[in-house]
N, C-alpha and C positions, 0 to 999 in steps of 0.2 A: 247587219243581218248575220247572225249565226247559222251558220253551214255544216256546224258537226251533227251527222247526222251518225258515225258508226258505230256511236255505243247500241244505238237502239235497235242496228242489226241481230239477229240472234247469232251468237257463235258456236252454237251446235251442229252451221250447216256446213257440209265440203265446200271449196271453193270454187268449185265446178257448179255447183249449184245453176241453175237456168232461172235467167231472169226476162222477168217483162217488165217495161214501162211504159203507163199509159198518162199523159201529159193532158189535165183540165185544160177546155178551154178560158177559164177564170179560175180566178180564187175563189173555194167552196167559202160559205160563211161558216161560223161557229159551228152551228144547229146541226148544217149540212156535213159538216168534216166529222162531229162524234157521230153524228146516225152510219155516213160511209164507213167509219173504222169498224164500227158494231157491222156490218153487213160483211167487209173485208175481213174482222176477224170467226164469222160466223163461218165464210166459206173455207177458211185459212186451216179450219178443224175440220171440216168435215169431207175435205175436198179428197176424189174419192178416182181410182184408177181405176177401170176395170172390176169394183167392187172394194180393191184394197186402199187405205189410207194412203194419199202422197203426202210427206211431210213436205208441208209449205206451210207457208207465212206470207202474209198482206202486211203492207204498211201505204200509210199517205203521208208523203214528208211536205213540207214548205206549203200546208192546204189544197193542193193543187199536184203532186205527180203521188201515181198510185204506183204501186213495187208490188210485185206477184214472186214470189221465188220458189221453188222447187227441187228439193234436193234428191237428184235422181238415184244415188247412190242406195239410198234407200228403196225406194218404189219410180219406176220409171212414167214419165208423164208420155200418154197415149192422146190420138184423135180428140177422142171420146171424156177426155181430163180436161184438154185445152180448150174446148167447144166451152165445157163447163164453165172455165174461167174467160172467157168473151159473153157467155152467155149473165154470167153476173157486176161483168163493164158494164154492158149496155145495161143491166137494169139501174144500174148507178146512170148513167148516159140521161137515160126517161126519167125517172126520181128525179135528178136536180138541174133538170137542162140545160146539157153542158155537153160538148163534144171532147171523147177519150181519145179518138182513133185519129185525127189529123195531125197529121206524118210532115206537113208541108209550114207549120210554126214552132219555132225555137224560141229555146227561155235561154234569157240570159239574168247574169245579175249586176243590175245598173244601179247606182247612187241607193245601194243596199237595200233594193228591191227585185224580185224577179220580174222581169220583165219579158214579155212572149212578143216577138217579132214575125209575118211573115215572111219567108225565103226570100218571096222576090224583091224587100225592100231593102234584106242584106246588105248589098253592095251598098245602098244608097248611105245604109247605117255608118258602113264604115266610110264610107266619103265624108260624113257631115262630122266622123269624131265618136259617135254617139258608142260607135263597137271599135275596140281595138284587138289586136294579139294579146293584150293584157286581161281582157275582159273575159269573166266567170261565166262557161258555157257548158248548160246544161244535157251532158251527149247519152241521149237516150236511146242509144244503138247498141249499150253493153248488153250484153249477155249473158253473163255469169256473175257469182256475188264478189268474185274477185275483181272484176272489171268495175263490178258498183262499190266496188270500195277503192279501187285507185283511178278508174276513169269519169266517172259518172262526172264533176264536178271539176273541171278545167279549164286551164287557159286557151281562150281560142285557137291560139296560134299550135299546141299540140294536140288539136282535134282538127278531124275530119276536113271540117272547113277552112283550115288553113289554107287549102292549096288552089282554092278555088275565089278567095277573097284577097283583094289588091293591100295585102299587109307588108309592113315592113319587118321581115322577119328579127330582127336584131333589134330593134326597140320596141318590139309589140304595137305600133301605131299604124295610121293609115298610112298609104304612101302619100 
């Protein structure tokens, strides 16, 4: 599975840039992924602060995580900006019946496919082998384009979840 995903970022934007990630609950099909980018990139232009333009950018990487960014240094993102962009998830949500907002399943990338886990089988994951400290996890808790471009895509064992999952930290394996 190819993972480079940072040409396609723009680099027009600071690196403070504010980012969202909203995590499909499936893989969008074909059909579905170019009608979303057409809607992501519709709102991506027109997306609107208080009256004034925010320069942001939509993307859908891997079919399946949607990227909101917002470069505040230009125009600051408001209430009333964010609403907007929750308000055009969920129409993506309704359109292809899929849930954006569950917070409680992680992607990983297993025998070079993403694969979405729920939390609470975690642990089991890594008992059986299936998830190690080596394995590609997808940490959708950055914030910034700086962070989506060095944390987004890591090894478990330097994310988040490391310290709460039974890894061997020096071999990246289960214990």
């Amino acid at each position: 599975m190819k993972l480079d995903y940072l040409y396609l970022l723009d680099g027009n934007f600071h690196p403070g840039s504010r980012v969202w990630i909203y995590q499909a609950s499936r893989l969008l099909s074909m059909g579905e992924a170019l009608e979303a980018e057409e809607i992501l990139q519709d709102f991506a232009t027109n997306w609107k602060s208080h009256g004034t333009p925010v320069k942001g950018a939509a993307y859908l990487f891997f079919g399946q995580f949607i990227i909101l960014m917002a470069d505040e240094t230009a125009t600051g993102v408001s209430g009333c900006s964010t609403d907007s962009s929750v308000r055009v998830i969920k129409d993506l949500e309704s359109r292809f019946n899929i849930n954006l907002f569950d917070r409680t399943t992680l992607a990983f990338v297993v025998k070079d496919k993403v694969e979405r886990l729920p939390m609470n089988q975690l642990n089991y994951a890594v008992e059986k082998g299936f998830i190690t400290g080596d394995t590609l996890y997808f940490n959708n808790t950055v914030q910034t384009k700086e962070q989506l471009e060095k944390e987004w895509i890591i090894p478990v064992k330097q994310s988040w979840l490391a310290s709460r999952l039974p890894l061997d930290h020096e071999q990246g394996s289960p214990a």
